[in-house]
N, C-alpha and C positions, 0 to 999 in steps of 0.2 A: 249580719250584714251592715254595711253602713248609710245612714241616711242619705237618701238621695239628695237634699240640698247643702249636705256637706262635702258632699261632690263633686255639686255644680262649684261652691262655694272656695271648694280648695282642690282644684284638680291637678296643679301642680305636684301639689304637697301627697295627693292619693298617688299619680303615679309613680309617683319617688318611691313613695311606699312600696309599693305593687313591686316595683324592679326591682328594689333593694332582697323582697324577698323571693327574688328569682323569678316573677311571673311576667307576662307580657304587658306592659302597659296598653297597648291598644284597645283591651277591654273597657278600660275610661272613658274612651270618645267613643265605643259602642254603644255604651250604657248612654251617656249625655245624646248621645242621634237618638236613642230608643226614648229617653225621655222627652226631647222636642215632640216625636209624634205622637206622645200618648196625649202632651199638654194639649197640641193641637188637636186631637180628637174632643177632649176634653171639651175644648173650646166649643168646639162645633154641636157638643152636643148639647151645653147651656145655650146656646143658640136657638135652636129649635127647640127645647122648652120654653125657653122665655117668649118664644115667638106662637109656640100653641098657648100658654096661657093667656094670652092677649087676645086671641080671637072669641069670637061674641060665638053664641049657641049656633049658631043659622053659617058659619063657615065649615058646615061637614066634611067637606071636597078636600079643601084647607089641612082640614085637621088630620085627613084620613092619609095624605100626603106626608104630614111632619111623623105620624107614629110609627110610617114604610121605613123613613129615611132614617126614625130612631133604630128600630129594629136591625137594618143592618150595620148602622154604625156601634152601637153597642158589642156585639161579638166582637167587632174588630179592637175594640177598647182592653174588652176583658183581655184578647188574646196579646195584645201588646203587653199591658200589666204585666200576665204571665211570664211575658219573654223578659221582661224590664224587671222581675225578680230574679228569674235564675241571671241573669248577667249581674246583677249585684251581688249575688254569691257567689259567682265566682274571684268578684274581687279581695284579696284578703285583707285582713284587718292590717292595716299602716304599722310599724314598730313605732316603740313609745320613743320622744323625743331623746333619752338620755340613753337608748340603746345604739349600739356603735356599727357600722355597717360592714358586712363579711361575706364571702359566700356559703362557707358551710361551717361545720364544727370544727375544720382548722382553727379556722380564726375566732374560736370564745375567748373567753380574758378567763384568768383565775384572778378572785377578786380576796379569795381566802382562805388559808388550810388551819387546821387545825388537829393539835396532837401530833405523834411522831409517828415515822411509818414505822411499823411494827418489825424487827428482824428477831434471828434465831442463831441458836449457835451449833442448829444443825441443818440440815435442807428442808426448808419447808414445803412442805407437800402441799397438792392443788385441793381443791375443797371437792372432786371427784376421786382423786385416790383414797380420800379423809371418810366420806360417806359412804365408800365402799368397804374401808374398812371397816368402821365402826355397824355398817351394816343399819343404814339408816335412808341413803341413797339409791337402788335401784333404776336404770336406766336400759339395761339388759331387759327385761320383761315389759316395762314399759315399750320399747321397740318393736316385741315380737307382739305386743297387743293392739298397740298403738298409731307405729311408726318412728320415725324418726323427730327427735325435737318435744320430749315425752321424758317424764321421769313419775316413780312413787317415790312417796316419801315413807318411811318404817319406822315404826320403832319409838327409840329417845326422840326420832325427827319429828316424830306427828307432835308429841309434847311440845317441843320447842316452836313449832308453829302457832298453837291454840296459847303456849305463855307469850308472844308476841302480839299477839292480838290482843289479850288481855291487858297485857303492860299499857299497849298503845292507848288503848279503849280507853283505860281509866284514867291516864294521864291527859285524855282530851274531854274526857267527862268533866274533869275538872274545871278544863278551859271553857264551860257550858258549850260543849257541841253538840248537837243532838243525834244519837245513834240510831245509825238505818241498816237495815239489810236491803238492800234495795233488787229488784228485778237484775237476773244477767242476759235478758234477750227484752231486747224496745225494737218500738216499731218503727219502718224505714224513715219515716214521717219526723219523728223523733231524732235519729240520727241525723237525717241531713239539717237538721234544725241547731246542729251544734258545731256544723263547719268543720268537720272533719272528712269529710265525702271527696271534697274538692281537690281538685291536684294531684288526682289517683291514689286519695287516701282510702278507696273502700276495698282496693285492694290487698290491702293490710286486714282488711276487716272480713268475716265468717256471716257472709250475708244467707240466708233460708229464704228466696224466695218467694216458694211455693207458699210461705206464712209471710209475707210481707214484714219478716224480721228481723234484726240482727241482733249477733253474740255481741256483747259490751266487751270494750278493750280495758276500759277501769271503770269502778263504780261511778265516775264524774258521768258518766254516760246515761245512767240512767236515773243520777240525783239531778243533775240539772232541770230535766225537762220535766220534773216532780212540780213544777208550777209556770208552765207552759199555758197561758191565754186567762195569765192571772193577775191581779195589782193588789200588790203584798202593800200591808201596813208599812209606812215610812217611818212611824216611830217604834217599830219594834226591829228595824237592820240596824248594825247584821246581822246577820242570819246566817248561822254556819250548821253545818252538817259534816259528822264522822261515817262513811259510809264502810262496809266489809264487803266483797265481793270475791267470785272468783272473775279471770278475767280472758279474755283468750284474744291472742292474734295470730295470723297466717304468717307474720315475718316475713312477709315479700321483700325484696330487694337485698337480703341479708343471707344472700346464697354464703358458705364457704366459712362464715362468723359461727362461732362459737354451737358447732354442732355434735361437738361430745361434750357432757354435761347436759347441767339443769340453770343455765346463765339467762338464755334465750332461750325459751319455751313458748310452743302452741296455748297452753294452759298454766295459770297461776293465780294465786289468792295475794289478793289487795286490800289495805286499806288507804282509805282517801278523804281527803277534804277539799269542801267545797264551798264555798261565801258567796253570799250576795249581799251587797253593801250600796248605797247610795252614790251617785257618781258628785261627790264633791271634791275641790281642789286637793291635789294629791294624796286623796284616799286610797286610790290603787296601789299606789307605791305604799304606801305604810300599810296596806292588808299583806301587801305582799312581803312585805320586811318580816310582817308579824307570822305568818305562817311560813316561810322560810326559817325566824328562827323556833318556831316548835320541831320543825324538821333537825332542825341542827341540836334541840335540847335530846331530843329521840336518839340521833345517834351520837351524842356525846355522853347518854346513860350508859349505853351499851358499850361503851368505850375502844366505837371504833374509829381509828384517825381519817380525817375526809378531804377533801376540796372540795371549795365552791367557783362554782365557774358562772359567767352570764353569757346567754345566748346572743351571738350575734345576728345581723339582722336574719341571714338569708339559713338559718339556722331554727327560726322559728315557725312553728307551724302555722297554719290559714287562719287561725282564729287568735291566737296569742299575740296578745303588743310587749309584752315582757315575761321572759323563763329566767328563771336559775335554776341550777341541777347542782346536787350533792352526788359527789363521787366517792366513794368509798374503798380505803385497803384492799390490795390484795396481794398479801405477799408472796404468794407461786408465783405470780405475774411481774411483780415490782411496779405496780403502776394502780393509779384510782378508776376506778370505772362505776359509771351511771347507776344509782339506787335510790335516786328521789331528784323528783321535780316540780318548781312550781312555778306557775303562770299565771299573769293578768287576761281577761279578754275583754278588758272594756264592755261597752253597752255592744258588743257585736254578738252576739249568742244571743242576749238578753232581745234582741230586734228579731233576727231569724224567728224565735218562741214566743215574743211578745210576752216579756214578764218586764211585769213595768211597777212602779211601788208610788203612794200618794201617800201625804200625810198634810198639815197645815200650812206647810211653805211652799207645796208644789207637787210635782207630778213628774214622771218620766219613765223611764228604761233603767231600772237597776244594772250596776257593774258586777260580773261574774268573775270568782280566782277559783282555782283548784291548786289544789299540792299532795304529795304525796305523804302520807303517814309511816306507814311502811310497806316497801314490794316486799314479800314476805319470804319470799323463795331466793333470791338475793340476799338480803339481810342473815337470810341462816345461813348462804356460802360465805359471804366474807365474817361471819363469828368463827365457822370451823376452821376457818384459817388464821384468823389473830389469835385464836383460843385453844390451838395445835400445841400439842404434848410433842416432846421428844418420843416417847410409846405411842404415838399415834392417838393417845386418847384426846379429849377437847375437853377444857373447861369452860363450864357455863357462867355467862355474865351475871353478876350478883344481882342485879334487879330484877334478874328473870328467876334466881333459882325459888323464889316464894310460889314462882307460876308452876316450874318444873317437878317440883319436890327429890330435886336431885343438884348435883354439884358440878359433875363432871360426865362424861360418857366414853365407855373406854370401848376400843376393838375386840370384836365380836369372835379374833382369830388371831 
C-alpha cells in the first residue's frame, strides 16, 4: 500500500495514478476524510492522557471519568485504523514516471524484437497438432479427468520440462540466486498482503476457504511473503531468489481464449524471480533492466525469436509501477504471444508485509521486482513449433539436449 503521508502529500499525483490505471479516484478523498478522523481521534485521545497524568492521587472521580472516555474512544480508533487500511489497499500502486498512459494492452509499445520470425517451407503445424503427434501432449484424458483447460504432459514432454528447469536453475545459480521450492498454497493473510486481491483479482485465484488458503498463481506468491514482519540486513540486498513452483489459476475473464490446447491452463509449472533491493535512486529500473535481460538471455539460448513490449498504464496490475513482457514465436499463429514477465512494485508490497531492511545509512521499506524465468508449459509450445520437422518430428535446442539426453523427438505414428 502506499504511505499515508504521501498521500496527503501528493494527492494529485495518487489520483492521476489511480485513474490512469482504470480505478476510481474517489477512493483518495475517502482515505484523506478517513484519515482526518483517525488524526482527530488520535488527538482526543493524547488529550485525556495527558490530562489523567496531571491529576494528583486524591482526583479518583477525575480519573475514573477520563479512563470511561478512553475506553470507548479507543474501539473507535482501532476500528477507523482498520477501515483506513483496507481503503489504502484498495488504492493501487501509481505507474512509474516513464511509463506511458493506455487503457489496456492495445496500447503497449514494442520497445524491442529480437531474431527473425521463424518460417517453413511447408505448413507449420500448431504446437497441439505437434504434441499429439509426437504423443507427448495429451489434452483428451486430461478433459475426461479433469475438465476442461487441463493437459498431461508424456513422454520426451516430461524430459523437456525437468531439462528446462535445469538449464534455468543453473543458469541463475550462477547469477547467485538462491533456490527455493517454495509452498503452492499461502494463507489468505499472505495473499492479500501482495495486492493482488484488489480489483476482483481473487477471482482469478483458487481460494480454499474452509483452510483460510489459497493456490499460488506463481511462485512470487509465496517467495515474497517469505520475510513478512522482518528488517533484512541492508548490507547484504539484493537479495534475489529463483523460486520452482507449480502454479494454478481459474482464468476468469478469459471465456472463449485459447481453450483447445495447453496455452492457458488451470495448472502449470513456473519458475520465478524475485528481488528485494533497497529503494535507492533508480534502482528499480536497473533491477528491472537487469532481470528482464536474464529473461531475454534465457530465451535467446533457446533460440526463440521474441518481442518485448512495455505496459501501459492501465495495463498494469494493483501492485506493479512498471512490467515488460516477453513475447514469444509462434509460427501456427504468425504472431508473439506472452511467456515472461517482469515487474517493479516499489515499496508497495514491501508496506502491505512490512519487510523493511536497516543497515548504517538508514532504515526503511525494501523495493520488491518479480520476473519470470521460465512459464514452462509455454516455453515447450512455442520450441515445438520453431523446432517442427517437415515429418512432424522436433528438434531439441542444443542447450537443452545435455538435460534431455536426446536430439530430436519424432511422431509416435
Amino acid at each position: 500500500m502506499l504511505d499515508i503521508n504521501f498521500v496527503k502529500e501528493n494527492k494529485d499525483l495518487v489520483k492521476k495514478g489511480t485513474e490512469e490505471k482504470g480505478c476510481d479516484s474517489a477512493i483518495v478523498d475517502r482515505v484523506l476524510k478517513v484519515d482526518g478522523v483517525r488524526r482527530d481521534l488520535i488527538g482526543k485521545i493524547e488529550e485525556l492522557r495527558a490530562e489523567k497524568n496531571k491529576l494528583n492521587q486524591y482526583d479518583i472521580e477525575k480519573g475514573r471519568k477520563i479512563k470511561k472516555e478512553l475506553r470507548k474512544i479507543e474501539p473507535d480508533l482501532k476500528a477507523v485504523e482498520e477501515e483506513l487500511k483496507n481503503l489504502l489497499f484498495d488504492i493501487p500502486n501509481p505507474p512509474a514516471a516513464d511509463v506511458h498512459f493506455g487503457k489496456d494492452e492495445s496500447e503497449n509499445i514494442e520497445v524491442k524484437k529480437w531474431g527473425k520470425p521463424t518460417k517453413f517451407s511447408f505448413k507449420a503445424k500448431s504446437y497441439q497438432e505437434l504434441g499429439e503427434l509426437l504423443d507427448i501432449i495429451d489434452t483428451k484424458t486430461a478433459s475426461k479427468v479433469s475438465g476442461s483447460r487441463f493437459g498431461y504432459l508424456k513422454n520426451e514432454g516430461v524430459l523437456l520440462e525437468l531439462a528446462l528447469i535445469n538449464f534455468v536453475m543453473e543458469a541463475l545459480l550462477k547469477e547467485k540466486f538462491i533456490p527455493i521450492i517454495p509452498p503452492t498454497m499461502i494463507s489468505m493473510e499472505s495473499m492479500k498482503g501482495l495486492g493482488y486481491m484488489e480489483k476482483g483479482g481473487e477471482q482469478n485465484m483458487y481460494l480454499l476457504e474452509k483452510d483460510n488458503l489459497v493456490l499460488v498463481a506463481t511462485a512470487e506468491h509465496s517467495l515474497v511473503p517469505m520475510h513478512k514482519n522482518e528488517i533484512l540486513n541492508g548490507d547484504k540486498l539484493p537479495l534475489r531468489y529463483v523460486g520452482f513452483s507449480s502454479s494454478f489459476r481459474r482464468e476468469a475473464g478469459s471465456y472463449g481464449k485459447d481453450t483447445q490446447g495447453i496455452f492457458r491452463v488451470h495448472q502449470f509449472d513456473k519458475v520465478e524471480m524475485v528481488s528485494f533491493i533497497k529503494p535507492q535512486e533508480n534502482d528499480d529500473q536497473k533491477e528491472n533492466e537487469y532481470l528482464l535481460s536474464l529473461e531475454e538471455k534465457i530465451v535467446q539460448a533457446l533460440g526463440i525469436p521474441y518481442q518485448v513490449t512495455k505496459m501501459c498504464s492501465g495495463d498494469l496490475g494493483h501492485p506493479a509501477a512498471r512490467k515488460y513482457d516477453i513475447n514469444s514465436w509462434f509460427p501456427s499463429e504468425g504472431r508473439y504471444r506472452e511467456t515472461h514477465s517482469v515487474s517493479t512494485c516499489t515499496d508497495y508490497q514491501a508496506r502491505r508485509l512490512s519487510i523493511r531492511y536497516k543497515d548504517k545509512n538508514g532504515n526503511g521499506f525494501v523495493h520488491i521486482l518479480n520476473g519470470t524465468a521460465v512459464a514452462i508449459g509455454r516455453m515447450i509450445l512455442t520450441i515445438l513449433e520453431n523446432y517442427q520437422q517437415k515429418d512432424g518430428s522436433v528438434e531439441i535446442p542444443k542447450v537443452l539436449q545435455r538435460y534431455t539426453g536426446f536430439k530430436k523427438i519424432s511422431p509416435k505414428r
